[in-house]
mmCIF file of the N, C-alpha and C atoms, coordinates in Angstrom:
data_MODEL
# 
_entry.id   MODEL 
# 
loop_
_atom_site.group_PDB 
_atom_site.id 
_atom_site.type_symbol 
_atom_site.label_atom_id 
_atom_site.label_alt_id 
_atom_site.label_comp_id 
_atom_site.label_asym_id 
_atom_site.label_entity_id 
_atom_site.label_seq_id 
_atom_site.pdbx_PDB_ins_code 
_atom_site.Cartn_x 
_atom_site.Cartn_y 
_atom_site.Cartn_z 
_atom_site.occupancy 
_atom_site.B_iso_or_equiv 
_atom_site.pdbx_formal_charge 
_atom_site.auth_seq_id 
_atom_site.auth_comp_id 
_atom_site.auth_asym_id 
_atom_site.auth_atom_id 
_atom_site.pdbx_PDB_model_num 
ATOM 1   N N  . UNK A 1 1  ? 18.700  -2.281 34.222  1.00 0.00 ? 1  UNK A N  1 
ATOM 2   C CA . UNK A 1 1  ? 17.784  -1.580 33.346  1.00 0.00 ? 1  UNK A CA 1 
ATOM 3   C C  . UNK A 1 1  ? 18.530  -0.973 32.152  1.00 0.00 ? 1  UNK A C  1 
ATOM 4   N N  . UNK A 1 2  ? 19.599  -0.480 32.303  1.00 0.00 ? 2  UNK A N  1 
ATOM 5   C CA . UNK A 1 2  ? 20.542  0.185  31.440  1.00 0.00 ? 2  UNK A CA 1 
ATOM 6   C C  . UNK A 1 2  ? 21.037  -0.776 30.397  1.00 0.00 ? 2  UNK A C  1 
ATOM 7   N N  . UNK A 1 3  ? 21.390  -1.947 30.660  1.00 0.00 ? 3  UNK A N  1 
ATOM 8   C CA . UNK A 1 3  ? 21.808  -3.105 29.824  1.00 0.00 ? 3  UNK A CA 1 
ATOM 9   C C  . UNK A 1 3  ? 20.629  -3.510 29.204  1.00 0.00 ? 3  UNK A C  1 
ATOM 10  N N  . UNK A 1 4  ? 19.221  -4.015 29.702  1.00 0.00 ? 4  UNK A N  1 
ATOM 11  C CA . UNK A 1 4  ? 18.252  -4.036 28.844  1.00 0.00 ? 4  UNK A CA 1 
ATOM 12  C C  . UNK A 1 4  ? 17.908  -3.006 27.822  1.00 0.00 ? 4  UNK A C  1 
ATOM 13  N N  . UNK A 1 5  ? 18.088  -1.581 28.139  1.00 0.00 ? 5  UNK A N  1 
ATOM 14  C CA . UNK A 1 5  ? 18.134  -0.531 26.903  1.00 0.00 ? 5  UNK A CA 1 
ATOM 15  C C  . UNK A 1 5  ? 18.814  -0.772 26.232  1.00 0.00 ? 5  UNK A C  1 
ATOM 16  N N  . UNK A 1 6  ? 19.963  -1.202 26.103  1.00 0.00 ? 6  UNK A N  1 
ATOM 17  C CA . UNK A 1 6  ? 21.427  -0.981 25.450  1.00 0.00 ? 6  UNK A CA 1 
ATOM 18  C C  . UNK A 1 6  ? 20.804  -1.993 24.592  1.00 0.00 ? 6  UNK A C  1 
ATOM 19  N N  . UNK A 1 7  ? 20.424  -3.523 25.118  1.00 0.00 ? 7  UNK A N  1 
ATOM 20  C CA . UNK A 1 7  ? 20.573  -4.736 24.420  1.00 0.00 ? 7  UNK A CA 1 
ATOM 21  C C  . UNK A 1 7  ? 19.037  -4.032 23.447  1.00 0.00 ? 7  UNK A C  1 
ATOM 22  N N  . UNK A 1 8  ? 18.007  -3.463 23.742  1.00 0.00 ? 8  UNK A N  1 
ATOM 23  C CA . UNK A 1 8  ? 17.024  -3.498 22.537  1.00 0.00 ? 8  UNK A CA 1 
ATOM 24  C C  . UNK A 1 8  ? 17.096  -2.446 21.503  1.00 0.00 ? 8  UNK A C  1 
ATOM 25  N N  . UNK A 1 9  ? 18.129  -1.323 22.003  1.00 0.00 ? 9  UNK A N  1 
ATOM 26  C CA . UNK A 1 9  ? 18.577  -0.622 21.283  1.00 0.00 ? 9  UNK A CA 1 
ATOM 27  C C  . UNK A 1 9  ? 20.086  -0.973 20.204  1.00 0.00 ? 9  UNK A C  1 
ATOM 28  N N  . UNK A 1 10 ? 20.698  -2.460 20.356  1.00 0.00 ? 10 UNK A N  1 
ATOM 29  C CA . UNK A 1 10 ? 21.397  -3.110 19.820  1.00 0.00 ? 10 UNK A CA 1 
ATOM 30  C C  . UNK A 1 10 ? 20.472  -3.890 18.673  1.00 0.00 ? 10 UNK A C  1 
ATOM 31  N N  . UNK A 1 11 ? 19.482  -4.581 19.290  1.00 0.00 ? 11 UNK A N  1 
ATOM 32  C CA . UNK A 1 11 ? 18.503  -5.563 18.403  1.00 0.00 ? 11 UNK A CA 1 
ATOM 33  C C  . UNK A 1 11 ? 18.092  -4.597 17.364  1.00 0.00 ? 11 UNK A C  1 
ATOM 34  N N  . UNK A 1 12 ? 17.454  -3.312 17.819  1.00 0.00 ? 12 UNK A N  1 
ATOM 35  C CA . UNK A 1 12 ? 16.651  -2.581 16.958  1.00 0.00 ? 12 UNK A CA 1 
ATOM 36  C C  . UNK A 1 12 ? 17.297  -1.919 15.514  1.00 0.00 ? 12 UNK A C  1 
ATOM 37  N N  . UNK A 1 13 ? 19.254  -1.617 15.881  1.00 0.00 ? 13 UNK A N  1 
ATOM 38  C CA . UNK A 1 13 ? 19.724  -1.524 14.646  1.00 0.00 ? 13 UNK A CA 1 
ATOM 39  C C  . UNK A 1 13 ? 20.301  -2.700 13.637  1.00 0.00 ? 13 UNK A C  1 
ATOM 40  N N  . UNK A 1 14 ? 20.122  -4.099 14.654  1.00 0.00 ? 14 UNK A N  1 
ATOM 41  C CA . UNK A 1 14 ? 20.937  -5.062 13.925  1.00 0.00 ? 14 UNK A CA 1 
ATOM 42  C C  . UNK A 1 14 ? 19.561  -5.313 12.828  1.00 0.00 ? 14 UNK A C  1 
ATOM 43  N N  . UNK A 1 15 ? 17.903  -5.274 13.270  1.00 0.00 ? 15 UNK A N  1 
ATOM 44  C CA . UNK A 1 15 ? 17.344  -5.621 12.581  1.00 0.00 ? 15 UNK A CA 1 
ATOM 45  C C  . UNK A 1 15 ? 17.114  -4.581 11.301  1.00 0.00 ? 15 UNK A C  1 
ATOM 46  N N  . UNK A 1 16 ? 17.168  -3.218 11.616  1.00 0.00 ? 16 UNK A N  1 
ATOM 47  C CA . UNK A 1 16 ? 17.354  -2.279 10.820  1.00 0.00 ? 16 UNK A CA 1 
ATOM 48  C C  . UNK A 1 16 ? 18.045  -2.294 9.642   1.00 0.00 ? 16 UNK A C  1 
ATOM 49  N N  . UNK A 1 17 ? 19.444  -3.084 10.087  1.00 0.00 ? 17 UNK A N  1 
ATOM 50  C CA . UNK A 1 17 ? 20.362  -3.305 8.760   1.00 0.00 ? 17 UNK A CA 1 
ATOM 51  C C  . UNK A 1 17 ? 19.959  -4.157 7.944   1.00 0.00 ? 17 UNK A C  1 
ATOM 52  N N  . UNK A 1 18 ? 19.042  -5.564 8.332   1.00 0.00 ? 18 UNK A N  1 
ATOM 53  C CA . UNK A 1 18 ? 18.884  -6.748 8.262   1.00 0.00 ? 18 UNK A CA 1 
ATOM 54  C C  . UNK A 1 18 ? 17.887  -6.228 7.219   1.00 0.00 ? 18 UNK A C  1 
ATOM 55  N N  . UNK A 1 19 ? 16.818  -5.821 7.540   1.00 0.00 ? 19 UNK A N  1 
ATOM 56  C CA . UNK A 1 19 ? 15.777  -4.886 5.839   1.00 0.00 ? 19 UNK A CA 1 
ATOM 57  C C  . UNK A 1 19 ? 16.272  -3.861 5.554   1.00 0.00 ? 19 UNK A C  1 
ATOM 58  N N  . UNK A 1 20 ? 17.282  -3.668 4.975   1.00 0.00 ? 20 UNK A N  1 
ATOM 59  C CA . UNK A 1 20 ? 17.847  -2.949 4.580   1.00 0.00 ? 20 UNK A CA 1 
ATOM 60  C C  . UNK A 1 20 ? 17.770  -2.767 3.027   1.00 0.00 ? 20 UNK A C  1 
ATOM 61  N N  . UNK A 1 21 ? 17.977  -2.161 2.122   1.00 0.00 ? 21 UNK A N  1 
ATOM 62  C CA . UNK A 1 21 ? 17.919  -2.542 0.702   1.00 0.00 ? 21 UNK A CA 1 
ATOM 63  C C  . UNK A 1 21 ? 19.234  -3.399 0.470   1.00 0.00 ? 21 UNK A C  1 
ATOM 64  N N  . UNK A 1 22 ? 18.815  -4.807 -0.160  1.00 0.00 ? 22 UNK A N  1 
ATOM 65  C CA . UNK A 1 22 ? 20.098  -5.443 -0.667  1.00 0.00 ? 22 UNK A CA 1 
ATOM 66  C C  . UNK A 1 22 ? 20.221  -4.621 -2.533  1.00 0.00 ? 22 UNK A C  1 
ATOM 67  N N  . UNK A 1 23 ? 22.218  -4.906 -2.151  1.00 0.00 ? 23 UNK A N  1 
ATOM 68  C CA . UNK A 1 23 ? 22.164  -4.476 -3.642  1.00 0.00 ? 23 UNK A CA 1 
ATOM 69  C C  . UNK A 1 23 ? 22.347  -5.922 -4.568  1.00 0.00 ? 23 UNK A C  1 
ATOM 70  N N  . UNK A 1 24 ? 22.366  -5.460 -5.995  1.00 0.00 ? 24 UNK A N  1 
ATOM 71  C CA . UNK A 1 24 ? 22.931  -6.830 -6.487  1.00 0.00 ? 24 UNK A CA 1 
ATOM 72  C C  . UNK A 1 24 ? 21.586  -6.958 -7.227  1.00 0.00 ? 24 UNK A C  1 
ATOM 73  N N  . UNK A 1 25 ? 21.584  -9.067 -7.432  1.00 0.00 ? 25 UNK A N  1 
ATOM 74  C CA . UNK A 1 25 ? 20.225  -9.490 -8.164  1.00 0.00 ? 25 UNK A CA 1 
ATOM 75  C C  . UNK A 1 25 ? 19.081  -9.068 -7.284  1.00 0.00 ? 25 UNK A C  1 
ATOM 76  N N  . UNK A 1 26 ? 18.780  -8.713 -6.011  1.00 0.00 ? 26 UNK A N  1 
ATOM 77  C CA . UNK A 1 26 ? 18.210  -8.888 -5.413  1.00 0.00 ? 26 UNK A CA 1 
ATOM 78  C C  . UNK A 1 26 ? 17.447  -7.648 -5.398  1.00 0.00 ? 26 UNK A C  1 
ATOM 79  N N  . UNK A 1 27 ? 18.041  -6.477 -5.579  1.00 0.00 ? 27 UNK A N  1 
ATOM 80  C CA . UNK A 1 27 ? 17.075  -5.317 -5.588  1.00 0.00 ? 27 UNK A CA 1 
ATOM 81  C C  . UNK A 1 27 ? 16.678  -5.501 -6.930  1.00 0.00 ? 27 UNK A C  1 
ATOM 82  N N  . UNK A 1 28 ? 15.144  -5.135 -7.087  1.00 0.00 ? 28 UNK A N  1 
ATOM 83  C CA . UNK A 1 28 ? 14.729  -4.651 -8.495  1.00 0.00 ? 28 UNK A CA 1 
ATOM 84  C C  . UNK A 1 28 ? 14.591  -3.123 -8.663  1.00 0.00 ? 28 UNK A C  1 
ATOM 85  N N  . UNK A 1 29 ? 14.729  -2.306 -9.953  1.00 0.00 ? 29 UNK A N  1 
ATOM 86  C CA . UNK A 1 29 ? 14.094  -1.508 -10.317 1.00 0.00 ? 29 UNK A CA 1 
ATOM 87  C C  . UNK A 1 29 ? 12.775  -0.548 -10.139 1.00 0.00 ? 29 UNK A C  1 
ATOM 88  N N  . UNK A 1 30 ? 12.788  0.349  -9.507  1.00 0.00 ? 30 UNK A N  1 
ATOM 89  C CA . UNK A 1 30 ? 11.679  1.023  -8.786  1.00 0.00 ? 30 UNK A CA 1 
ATOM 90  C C  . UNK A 1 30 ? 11.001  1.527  -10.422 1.00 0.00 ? 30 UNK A C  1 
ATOM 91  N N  . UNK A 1 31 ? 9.596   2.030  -10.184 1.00 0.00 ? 31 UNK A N  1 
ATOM 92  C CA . UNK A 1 31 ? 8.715   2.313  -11.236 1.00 0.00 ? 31 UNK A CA 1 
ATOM 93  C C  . UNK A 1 31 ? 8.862   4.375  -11.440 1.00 0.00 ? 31 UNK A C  1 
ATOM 94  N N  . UNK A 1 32 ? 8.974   4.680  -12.783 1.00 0.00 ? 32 UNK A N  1 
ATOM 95  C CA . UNK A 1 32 ? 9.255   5.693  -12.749 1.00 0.00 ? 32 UNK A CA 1 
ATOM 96  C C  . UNK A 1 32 ? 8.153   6.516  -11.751 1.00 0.00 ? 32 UNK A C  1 
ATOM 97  N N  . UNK A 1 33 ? 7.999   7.695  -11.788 1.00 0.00 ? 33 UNK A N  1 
ATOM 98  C CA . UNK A 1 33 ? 7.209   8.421  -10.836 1.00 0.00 ? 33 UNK A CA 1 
ATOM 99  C C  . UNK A 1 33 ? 5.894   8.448  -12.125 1.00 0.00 ? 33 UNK A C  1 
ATOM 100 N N  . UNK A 1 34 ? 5.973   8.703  -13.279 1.00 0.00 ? 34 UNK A N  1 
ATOM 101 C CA . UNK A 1 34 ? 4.489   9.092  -14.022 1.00 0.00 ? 34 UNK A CA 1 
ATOM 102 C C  . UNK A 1 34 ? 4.234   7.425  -14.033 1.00 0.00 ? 34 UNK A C  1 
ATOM 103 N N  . UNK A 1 35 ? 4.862   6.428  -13.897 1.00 0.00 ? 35 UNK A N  1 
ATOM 104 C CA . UNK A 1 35 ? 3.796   4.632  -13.995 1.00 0.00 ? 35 UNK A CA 1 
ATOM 105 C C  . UNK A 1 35 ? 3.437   4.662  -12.796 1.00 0.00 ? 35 UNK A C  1 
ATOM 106 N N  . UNK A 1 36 ? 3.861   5.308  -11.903 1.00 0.00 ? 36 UNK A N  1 
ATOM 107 C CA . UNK A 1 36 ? 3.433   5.046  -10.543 1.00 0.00 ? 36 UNK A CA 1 
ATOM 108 C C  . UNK A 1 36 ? 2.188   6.478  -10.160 1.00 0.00 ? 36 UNK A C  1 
ATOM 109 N N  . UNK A 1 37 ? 2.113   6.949  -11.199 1.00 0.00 ? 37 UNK A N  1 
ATOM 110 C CA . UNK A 1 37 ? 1.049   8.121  -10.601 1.00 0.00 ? 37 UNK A CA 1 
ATOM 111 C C  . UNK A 1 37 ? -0.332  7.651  -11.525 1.00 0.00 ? 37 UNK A C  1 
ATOM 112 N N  . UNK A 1 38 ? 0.604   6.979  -12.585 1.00 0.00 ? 38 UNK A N  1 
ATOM 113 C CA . UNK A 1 38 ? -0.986  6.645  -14.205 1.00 0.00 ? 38 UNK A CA 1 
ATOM 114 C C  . UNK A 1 38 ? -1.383  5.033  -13.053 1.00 0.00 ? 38 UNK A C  1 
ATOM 115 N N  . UNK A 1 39 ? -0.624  4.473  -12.514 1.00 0.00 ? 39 UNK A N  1 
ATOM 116 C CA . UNK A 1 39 ? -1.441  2.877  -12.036 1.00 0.00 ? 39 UNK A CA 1 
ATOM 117 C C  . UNK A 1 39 ? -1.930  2.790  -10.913 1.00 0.00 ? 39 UNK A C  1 
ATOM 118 N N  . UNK A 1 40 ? -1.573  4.258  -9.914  1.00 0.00 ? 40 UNK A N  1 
ATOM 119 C CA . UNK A 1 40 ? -2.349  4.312  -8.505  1.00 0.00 ? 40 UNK A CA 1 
ATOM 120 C C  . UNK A 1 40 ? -3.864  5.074  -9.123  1.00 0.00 ? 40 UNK A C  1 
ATOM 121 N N  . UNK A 1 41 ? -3.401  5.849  -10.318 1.00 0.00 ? 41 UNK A N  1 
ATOM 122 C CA . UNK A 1 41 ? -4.786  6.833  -10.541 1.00 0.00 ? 41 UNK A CA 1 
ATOM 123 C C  . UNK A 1 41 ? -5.469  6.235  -10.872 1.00 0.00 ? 41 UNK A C  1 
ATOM 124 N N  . UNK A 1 42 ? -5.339  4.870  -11.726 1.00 0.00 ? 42 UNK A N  1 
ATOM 125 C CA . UNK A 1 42 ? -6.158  4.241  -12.539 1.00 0.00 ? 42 UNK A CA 1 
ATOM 126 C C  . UNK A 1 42 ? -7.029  3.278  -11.169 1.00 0.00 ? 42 UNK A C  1 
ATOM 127 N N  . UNK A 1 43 ? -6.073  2.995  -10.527 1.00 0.00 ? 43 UNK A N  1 
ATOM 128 C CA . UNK A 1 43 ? -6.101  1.941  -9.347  1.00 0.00 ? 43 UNK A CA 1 
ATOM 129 C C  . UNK A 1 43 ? -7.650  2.688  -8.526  1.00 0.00 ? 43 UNK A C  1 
ATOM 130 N N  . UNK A 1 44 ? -7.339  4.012  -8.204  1.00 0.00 ? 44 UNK A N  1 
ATOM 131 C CA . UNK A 1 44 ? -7.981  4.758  -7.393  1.00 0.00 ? 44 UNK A CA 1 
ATOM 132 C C  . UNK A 1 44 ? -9.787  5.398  -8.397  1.00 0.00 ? 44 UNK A C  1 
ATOM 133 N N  . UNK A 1 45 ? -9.476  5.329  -9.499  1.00 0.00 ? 45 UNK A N  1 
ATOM 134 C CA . UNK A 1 45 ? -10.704 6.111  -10.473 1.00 0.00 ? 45 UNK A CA 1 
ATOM 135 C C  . UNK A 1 45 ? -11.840 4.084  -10.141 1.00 0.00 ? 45 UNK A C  1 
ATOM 136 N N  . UNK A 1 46 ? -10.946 3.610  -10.198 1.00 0.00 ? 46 UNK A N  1 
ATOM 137 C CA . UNK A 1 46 ? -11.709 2.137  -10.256 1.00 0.00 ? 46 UNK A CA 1 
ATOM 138 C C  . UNK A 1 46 ? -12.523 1.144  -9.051  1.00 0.00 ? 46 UNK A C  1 
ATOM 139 N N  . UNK A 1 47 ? -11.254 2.088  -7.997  1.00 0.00 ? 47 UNK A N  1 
ATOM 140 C CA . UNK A 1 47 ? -12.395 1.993  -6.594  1.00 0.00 ? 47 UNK A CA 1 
ATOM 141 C C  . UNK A 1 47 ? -13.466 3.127  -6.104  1.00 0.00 ? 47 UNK A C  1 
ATOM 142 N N  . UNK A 1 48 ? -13.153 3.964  -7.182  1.00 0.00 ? 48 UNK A N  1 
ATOM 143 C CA . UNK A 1 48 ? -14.164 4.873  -6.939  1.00 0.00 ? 48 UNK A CA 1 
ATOM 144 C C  . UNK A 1 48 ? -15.617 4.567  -8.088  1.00 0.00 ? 48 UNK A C  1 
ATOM 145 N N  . UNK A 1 49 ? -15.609 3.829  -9.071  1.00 0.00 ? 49 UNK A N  1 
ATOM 146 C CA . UNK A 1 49 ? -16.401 3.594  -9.909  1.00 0.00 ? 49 UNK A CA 1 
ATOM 147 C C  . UNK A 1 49 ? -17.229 2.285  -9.502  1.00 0.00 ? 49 UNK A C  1 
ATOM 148 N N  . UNK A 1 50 ? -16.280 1.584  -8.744  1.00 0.00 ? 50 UNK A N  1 
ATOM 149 C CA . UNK A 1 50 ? -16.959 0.429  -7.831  1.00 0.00 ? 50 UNK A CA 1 
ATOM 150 C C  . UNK A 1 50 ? -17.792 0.268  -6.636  1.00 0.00 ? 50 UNK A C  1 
ATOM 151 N N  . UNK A 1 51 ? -17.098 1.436  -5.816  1.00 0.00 ? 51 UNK A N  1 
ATOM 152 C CA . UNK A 1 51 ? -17.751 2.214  -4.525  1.00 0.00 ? 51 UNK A CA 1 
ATOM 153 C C  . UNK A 1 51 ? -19.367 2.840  -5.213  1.00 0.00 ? 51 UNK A C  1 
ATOM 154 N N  . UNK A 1 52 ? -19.529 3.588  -6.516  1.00 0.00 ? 52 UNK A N  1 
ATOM 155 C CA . UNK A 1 52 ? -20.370 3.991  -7.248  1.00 0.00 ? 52 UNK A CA 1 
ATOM 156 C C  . UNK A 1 52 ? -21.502 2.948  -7.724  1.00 0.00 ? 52 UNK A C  1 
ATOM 157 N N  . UNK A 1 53 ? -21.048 2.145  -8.328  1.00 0.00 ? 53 UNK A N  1 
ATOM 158 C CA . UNK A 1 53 ? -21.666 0.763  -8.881  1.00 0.00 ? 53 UNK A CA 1 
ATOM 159 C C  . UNK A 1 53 ? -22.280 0.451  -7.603  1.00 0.00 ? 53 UNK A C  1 
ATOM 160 N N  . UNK A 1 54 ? -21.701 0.151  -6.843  1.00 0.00 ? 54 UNK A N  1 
ATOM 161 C CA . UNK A 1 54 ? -22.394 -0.767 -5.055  1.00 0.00 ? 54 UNK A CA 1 
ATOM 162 C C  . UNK A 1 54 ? -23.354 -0.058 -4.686  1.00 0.00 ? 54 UNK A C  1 
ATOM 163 N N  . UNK A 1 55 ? -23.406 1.535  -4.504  1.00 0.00 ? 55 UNK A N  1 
ATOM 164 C CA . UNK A 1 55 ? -24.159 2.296  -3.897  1.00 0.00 ? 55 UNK A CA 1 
ATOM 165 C C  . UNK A 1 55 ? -25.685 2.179  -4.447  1.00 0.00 ? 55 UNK A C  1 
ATOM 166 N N  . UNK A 1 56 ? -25.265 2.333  -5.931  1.00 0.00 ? 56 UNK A N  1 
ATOM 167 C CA . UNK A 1 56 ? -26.418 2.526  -7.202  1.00 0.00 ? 56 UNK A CA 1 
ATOM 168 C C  . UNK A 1 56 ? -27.166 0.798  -6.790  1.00 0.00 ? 56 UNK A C  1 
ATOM 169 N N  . UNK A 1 57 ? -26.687 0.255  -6.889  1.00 0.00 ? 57 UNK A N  1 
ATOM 170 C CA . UNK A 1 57 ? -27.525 -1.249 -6.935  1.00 0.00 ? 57 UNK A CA 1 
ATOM 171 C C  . UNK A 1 57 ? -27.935 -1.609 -5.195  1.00 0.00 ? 57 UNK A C  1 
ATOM 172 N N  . UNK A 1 58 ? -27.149 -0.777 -3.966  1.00 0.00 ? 58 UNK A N  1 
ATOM 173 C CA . UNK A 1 58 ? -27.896 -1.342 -3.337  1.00 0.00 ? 58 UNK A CA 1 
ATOM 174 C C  . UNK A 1 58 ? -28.848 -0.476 -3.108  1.00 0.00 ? 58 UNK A C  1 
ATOM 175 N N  . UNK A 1 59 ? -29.081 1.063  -3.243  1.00 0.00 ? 59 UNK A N  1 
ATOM 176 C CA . UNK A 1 59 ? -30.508 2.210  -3.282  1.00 0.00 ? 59 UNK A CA 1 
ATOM 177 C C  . UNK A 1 59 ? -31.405 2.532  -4.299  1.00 0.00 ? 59 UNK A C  1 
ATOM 178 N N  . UNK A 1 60 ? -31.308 1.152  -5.052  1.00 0.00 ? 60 UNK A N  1 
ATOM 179 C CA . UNK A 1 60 ? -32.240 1.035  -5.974  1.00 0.00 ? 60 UNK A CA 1 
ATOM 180 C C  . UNK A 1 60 ? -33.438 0.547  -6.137  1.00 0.00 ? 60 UNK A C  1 
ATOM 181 N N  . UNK A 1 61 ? -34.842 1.195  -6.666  1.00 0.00 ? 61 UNK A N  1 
ATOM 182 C CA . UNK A 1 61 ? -36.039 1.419  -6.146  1.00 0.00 ? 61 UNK A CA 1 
ATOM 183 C C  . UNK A 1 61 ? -36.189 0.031  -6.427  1.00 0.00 ? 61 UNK A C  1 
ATOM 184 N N  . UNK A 1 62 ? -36.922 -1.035 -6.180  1.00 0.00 ? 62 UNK A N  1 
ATOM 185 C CA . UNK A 1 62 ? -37.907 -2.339 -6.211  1.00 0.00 ? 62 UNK A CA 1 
ATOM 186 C C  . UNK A 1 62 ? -39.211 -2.348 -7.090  1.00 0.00 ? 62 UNK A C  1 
ATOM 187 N N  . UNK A 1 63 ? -39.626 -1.062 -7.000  1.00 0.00 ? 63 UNK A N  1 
ATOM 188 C CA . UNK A 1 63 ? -40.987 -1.294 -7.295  1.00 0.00 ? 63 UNK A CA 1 
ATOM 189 C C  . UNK A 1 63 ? -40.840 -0.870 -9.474  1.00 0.00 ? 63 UNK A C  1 
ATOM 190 N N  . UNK A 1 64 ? -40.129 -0.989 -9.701  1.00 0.00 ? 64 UNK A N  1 
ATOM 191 C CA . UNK A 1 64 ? -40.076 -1.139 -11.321 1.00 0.00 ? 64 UNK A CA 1 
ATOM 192 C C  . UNK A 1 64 ? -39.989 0.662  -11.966 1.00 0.00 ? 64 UNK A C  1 
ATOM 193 N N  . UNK A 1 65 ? -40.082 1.505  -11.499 1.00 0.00 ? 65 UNK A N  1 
ATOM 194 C CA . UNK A 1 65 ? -40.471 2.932  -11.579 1.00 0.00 ? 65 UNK A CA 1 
ATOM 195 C C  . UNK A 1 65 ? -39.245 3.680  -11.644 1.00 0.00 ? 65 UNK A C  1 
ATOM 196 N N  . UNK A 1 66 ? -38.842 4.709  -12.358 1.00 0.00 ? 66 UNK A N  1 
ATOM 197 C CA . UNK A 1 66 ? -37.430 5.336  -12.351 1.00 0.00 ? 66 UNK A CA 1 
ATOM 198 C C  . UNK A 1 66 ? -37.120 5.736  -11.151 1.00 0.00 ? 66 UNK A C  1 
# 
């Protein structure tokens, strides 16, 4: 039992290293913190205007009347 711990607690850091951040060509450039707050906000105002849009068209009256 002790050797099976050992061995998945071996796997669990070899894979750990394995996604690890590579350096080099391989990492890119992270997004400053204000592009990443203006493209989630924008991201987020747009599922909320869509969520809005859906609601409006599907509780909307039939019979022609405001």
């Amino acid at each position: 039992m002790r050797v099976l711990l050992a061995l998945v607690a071996m796997l669990g850091v070899a894979t750990a290293t394995a996604w690890a951040d590579h350096p080099g060509g391989l990492r890119s450039e992270g997004w400053s913190p204000l592009t990443t707050a203006l493209v989630f906000g924008g991201l987020a105002l747009l599922a909320g205007m869509l969520v809005i849009v859906i609601v409006s068209l599907l509780t909307r009256r039939r019979d022609g009347s405001p």
